[in-house]
matplotlib code that plots the C-alpha trace (Angstrom):
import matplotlib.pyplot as plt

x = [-44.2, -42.3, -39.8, -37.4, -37.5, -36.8, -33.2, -32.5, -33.9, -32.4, -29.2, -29.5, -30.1, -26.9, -24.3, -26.4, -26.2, -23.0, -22.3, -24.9, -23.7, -26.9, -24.6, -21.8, -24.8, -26.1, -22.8, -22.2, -25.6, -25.0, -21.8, -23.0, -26.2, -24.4, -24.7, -21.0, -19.8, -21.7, -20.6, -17.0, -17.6, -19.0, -16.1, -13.6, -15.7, -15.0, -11.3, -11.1, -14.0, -12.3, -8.4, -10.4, -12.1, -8.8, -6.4, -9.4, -10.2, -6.2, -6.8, -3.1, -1.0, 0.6, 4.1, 7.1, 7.2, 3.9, 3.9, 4.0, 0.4, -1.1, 1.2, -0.7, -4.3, -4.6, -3.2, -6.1, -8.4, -7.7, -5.0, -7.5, -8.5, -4.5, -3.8, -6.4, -5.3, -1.7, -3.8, -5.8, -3.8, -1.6, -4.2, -8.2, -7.9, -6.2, -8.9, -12.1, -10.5, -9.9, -12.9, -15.0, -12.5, -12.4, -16.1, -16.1, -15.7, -15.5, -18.6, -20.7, -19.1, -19.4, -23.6, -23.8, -24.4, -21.5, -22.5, -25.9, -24.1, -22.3, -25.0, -26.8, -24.7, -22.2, -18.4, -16.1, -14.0, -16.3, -17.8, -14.0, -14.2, -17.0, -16.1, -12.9, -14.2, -16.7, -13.9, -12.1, -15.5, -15.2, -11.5, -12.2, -15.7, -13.8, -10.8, -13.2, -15.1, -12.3, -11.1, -14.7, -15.4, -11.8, -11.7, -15.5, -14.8, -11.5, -12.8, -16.0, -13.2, -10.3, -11.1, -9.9, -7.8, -4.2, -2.6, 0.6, 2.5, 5.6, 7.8, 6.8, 5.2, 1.0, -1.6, -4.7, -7.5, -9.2, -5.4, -4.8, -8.4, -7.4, -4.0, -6.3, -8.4, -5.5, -3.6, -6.8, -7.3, -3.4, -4.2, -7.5, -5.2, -2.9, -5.6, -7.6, -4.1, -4.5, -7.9, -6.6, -4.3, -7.6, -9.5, -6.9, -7.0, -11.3, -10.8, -8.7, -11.0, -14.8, -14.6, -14.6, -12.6, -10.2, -9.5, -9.9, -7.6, -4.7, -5.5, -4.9, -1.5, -0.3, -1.1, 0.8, 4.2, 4.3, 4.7, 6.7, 9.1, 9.3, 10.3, 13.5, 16.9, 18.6, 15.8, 16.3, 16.8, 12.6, 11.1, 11.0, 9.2, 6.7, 2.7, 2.7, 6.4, 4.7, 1.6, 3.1, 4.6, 1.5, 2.7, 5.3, 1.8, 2.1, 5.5, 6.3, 7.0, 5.4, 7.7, 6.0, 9.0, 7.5, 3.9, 4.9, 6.4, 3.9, 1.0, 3.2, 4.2, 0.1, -0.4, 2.3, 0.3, -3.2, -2.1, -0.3, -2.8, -5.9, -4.2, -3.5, -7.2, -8.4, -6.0, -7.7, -11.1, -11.1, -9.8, -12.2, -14.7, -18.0, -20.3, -20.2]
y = [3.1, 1.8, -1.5, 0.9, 3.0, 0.1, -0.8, 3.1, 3.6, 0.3, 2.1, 5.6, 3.4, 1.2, 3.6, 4.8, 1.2, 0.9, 4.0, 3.1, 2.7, 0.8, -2.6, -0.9, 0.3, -2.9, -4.6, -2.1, -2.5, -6.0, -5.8, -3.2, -5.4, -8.9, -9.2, -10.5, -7.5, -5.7, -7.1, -6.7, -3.3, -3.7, -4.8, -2.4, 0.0, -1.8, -1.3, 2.9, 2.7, 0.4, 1.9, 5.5, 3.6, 2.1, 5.3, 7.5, 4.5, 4.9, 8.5, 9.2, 9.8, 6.1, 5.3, 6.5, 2.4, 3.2, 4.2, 8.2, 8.2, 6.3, 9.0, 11.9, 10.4, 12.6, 16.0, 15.5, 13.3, 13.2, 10.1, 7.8, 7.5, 7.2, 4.7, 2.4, 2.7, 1.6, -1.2, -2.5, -2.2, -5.2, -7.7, -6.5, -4.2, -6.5, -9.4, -7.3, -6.7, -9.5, -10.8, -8.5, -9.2, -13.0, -13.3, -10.8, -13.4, -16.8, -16.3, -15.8, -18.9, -20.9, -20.6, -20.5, -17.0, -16.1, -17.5, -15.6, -12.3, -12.6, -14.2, -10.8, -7.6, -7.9, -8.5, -9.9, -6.7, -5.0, -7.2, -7.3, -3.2, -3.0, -5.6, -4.0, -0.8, -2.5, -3.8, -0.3, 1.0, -1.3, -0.6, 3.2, 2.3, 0.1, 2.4, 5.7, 3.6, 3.2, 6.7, 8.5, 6.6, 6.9, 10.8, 10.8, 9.0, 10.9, 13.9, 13.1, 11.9, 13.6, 17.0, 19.0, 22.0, 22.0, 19.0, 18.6, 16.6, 13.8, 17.1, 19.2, 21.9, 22.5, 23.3, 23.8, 21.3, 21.6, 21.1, 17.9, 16.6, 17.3, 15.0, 12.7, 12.2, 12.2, 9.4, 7.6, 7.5, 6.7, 3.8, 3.0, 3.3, 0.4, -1.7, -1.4, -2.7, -5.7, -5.3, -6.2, -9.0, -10.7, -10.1, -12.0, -15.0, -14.8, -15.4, -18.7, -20.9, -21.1, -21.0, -17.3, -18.5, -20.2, -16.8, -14.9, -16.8, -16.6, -12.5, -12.8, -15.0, -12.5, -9.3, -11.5, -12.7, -9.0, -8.2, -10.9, -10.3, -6.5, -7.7, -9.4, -7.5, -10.0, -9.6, -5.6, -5.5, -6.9, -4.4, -1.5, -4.1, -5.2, -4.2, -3.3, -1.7, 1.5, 1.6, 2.8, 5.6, 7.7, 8.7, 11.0, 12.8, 14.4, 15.8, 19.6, 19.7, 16.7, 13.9, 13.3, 10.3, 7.6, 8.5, 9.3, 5.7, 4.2, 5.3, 4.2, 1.2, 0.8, 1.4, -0.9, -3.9, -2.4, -2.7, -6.2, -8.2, -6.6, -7.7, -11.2, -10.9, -9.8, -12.9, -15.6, -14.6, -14.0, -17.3, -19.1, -21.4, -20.0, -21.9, -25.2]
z = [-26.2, -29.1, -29.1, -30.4, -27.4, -24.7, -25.9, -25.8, -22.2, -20.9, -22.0, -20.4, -17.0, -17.3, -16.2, -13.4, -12.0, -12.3, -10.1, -7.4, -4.0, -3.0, -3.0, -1.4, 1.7, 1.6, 2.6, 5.4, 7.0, 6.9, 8.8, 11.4, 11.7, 12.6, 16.3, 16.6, 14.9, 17.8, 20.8, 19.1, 19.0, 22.6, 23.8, 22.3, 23.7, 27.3, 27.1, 27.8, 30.2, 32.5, 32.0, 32.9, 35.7, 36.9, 37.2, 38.6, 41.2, 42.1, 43.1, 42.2, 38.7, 37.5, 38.5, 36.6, 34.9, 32.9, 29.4, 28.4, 27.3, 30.9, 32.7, 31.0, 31.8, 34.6, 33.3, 30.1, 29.9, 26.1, 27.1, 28.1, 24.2, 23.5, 26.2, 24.7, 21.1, 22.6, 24.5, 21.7, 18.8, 19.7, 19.4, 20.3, 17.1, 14.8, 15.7, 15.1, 11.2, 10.9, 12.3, 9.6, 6.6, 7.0, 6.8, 3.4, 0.8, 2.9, 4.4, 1.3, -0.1, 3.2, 2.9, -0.7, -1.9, -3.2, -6.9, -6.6, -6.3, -9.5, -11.2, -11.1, -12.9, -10.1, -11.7, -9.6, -9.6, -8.5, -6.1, -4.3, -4.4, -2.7, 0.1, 1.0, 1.0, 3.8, 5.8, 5.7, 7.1, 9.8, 10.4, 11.2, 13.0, 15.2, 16.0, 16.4, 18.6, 21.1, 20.4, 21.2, 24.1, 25.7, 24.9, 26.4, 29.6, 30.0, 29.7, 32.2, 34.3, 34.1, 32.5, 29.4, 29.0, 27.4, 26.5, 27.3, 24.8, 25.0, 24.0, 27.0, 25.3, 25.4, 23.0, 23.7, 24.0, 20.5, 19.2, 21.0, 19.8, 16.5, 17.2, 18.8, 15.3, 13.7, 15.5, 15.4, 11.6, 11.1, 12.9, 11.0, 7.9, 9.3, 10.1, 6.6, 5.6, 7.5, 6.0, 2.5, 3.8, 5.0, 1.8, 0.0, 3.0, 2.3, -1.2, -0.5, 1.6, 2.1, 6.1, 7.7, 10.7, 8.7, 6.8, 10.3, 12.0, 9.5, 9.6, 13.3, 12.8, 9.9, 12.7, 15.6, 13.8, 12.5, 15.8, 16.9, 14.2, 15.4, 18.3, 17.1, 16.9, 14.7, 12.2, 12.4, 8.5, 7.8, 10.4, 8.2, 5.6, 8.4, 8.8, 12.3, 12.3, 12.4, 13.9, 17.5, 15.5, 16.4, 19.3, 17.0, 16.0, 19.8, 20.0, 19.0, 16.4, 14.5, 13.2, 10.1, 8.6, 10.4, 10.2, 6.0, 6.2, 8.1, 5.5, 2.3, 3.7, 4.7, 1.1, -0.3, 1.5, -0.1, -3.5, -3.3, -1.5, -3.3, -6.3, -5.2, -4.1, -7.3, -9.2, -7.0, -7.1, -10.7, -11.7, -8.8, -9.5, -7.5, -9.9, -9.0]

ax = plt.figure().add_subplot(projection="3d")
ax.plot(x, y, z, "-o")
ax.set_aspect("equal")
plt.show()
């Protein structure tokens, strides 16, 4: 071989680098492997066993007080996944993305390695892609998680058949799966959201809990603020404003406004806080 011919193959290789995914897998195996990541899983997992353990122990349907979907638990076994979406999305949820999305940048910075990373043909761009694109991984693994095992438990429990939905009218059990999915990756899309909101709080400190902990205060005042009447004109502007809105994805026939809303407005906080992500981390100093 030639000199001539090494700067002509070293240039047929590049742009097959740049479009490996072998980083990308290597960040997700990393976050599936950590063992905290696992017993949050574990305990998301927890929530639907015990509310399916709970209303069958009971022997009878919930009172008339409980919410729509815990009502339904014993007509389709399908609820159970939908009660503990309603359960968990107010905080359990929230704190496992944030939990996964705080460590993303802080954490390589807190033991060092951050600098290594972009010492080697990593940009920073890049290197931000490919950690959010982790942490919206993790926010569909941890809300199919709950969703599989409540619709496996309520169906072992409960039974299938037609579902009956908050309108009155039934479809038949592989329709209300599919509503199931659905309402399940809405909520995954609200949660990446958060997702992007932590990125940006990684990027600003070089302690994970630091970063996870204002996640988890960002997810709660949302909420709070929801909560407030005399605030009325934010809560269309607010993360969380629509996250309960799946619950429109079982009525006949669907009300897609909020669900269209809820998605946009997801969207909206993707692109602003992955850009205020992108304008700290490329004017950090990760050398020194």
């Amino acid at each position: 071989m030639s000199v001539a011919d090494v700067p002509s193959r070293t240039l047929t290789r590049t742009p097959r680098a740049a479009l490996s995914t072998r980083f990308f897998r290597s960040e997700v195996r990393l976050m599936m492997g950590r063992r905290r990541n696992q017993a949050g899983l574990l305990v998301l997992a927890l929530v639907p066993v015990l509310i399916s353990i709970s209303v069958k122990s009971t022997l009878s349907q919930p009172g008339q007080d409980a919410p729509d979907f815990f009502r339904s638990i014993t007509g389709n076994g399908l609820f159970v996944a939908l009660a503990a979406l309603t359960v968990e999305i107010g905080l359990f949820l929230p704190l496992a993305v944030s939990v996964v999305a705080g460590d993303s940048v802080a954490g390589e910075a807190n033991i060092g390695t951050l600098r290594y990373l972009l010492v080697v043909p990593v940009t920073r761009w890049r290197l931000l892609v490919v950690k959010y694109a982790a942490v919206v991984v993790g926010a569909f693994v941890a809300t199919f998680v709950v969703a599989v095992v409540g619709m496996v438990m309520g169906v072992a429990l409960f039974g299938g058949g037609s579902m009956t939905l908050l309108s009155g009218t039934q479809v038949s059990f592989g329709a209300g799966l599919l509503r199931v999915v659905l309402a399940a990756a809405y909520l995954a899309c609200g949660l990446a959201a958060l997702g992007a909101f932590g990125l940006f709080a990684s990027t600003l400190t070089e302690q994970p809990i630091a970063a996870t902990i204002a996640t988890v205060m960002f997810s709660s005042a949302s909420y709070l603020l929801d909560s407030i009447p005399q605030v009325g004109w934010l809560h269309p502007y607010l993360l969380t404003h629509h996250w309960l809105d799946f619950g429109d994805l079982f009525r006949d026939p669907i009300a897609w406004n909020n669900i269209v809303a809820g998605l946009w407005l997801a969207a909206s906080y993707v692109v602003v806080f992955l850009a205020a992500a992108w304008a700290r981390l490329s004017t950090k100093d990760v050398t020194s």
